[in-house]
C-alpha positions as CSV (number, residue, x, y, z in Angstrom):
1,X,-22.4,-10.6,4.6
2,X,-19.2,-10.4,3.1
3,X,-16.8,-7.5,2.6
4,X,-18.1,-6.7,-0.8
5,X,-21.5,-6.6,0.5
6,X,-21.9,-3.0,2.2
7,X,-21.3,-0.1,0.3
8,X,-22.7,2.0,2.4
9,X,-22.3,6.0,3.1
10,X,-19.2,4.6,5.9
11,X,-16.8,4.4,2.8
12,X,-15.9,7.9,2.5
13,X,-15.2,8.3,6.4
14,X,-13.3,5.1,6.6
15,X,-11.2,5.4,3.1
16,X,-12.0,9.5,2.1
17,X,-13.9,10.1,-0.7
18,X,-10.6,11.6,-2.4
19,X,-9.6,8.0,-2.1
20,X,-13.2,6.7,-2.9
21,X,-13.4,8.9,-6.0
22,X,-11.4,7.3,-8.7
23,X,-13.3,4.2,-8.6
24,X,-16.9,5.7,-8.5
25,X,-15.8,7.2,-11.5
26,X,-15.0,4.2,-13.2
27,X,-18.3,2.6,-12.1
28,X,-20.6,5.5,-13.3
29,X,-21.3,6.5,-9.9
30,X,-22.3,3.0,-8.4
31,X,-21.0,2.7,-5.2
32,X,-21.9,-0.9,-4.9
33,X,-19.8,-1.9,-7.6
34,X,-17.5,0.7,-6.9
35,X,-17.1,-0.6,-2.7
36,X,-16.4,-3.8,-5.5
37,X,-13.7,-2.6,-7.4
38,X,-11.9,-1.4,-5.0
39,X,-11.7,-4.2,-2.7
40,X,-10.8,-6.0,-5.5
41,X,-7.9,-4.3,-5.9
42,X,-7.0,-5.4,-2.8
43,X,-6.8,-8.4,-3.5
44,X,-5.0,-8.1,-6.3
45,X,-2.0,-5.7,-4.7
46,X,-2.0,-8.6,-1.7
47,X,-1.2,-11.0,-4.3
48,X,1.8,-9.1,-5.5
49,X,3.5,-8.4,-2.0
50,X,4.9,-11.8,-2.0
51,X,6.4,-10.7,-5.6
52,X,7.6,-7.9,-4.5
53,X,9.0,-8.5,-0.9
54,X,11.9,-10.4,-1.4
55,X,13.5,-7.6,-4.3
56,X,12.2,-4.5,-1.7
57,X,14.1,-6.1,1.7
58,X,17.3,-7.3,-1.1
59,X,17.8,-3.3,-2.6
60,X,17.1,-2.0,1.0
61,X,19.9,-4.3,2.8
62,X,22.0,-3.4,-0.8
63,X,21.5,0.5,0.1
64,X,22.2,-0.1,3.9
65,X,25.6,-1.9,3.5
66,X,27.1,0.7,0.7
67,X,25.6,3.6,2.6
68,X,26.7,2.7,5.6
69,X,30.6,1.1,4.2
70,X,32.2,4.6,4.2
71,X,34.2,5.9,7.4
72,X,31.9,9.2,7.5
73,X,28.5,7.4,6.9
74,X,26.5,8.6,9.9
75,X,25.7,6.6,13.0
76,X,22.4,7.7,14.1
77,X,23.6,8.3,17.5
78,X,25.1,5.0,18.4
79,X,28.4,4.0,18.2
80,X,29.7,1.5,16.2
81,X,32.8,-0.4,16.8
């Protein structure tokens, strides 16, 4: 069995049917090829992290050093020296 396998009634405690909802929508209902769908779309947002990584870690290091350049930026606590 793979994970595309079981759509069984577990999907809505495991992922919410809020969550769930969208998707059985856009499969008339089907939770088979709903359960499909959206683990699909898991594979497809795994295959843009690698995309999107490198620009997310370079604008948040950007943010820390000019937040952090200014005399008054706060410490959280520690001390810097």
């Amino acid at each position: 069995m793979t994970l595309t396998d079981d759509a069984g009634d577990w999907i809505g405690d495991a992922i919410s049917e809020a969550r769930f909802a969208p998707y059985l929508a856009e499969c008339g209902d089907d939770r088979a090829t709903a359960w499909r769908l959206y683990v699909w779309n898991i594979a497809i947002s795994m295959a843009f992290y690698p995309l999107l990584h490198f620009p997310e870690i370079t604008l948040r290091n950007a943010l820390h050093r000019e937040l952090g350049s200014g005399s008054d930026a706060p410490t959280g606590g520690r001390s810097h020296h």
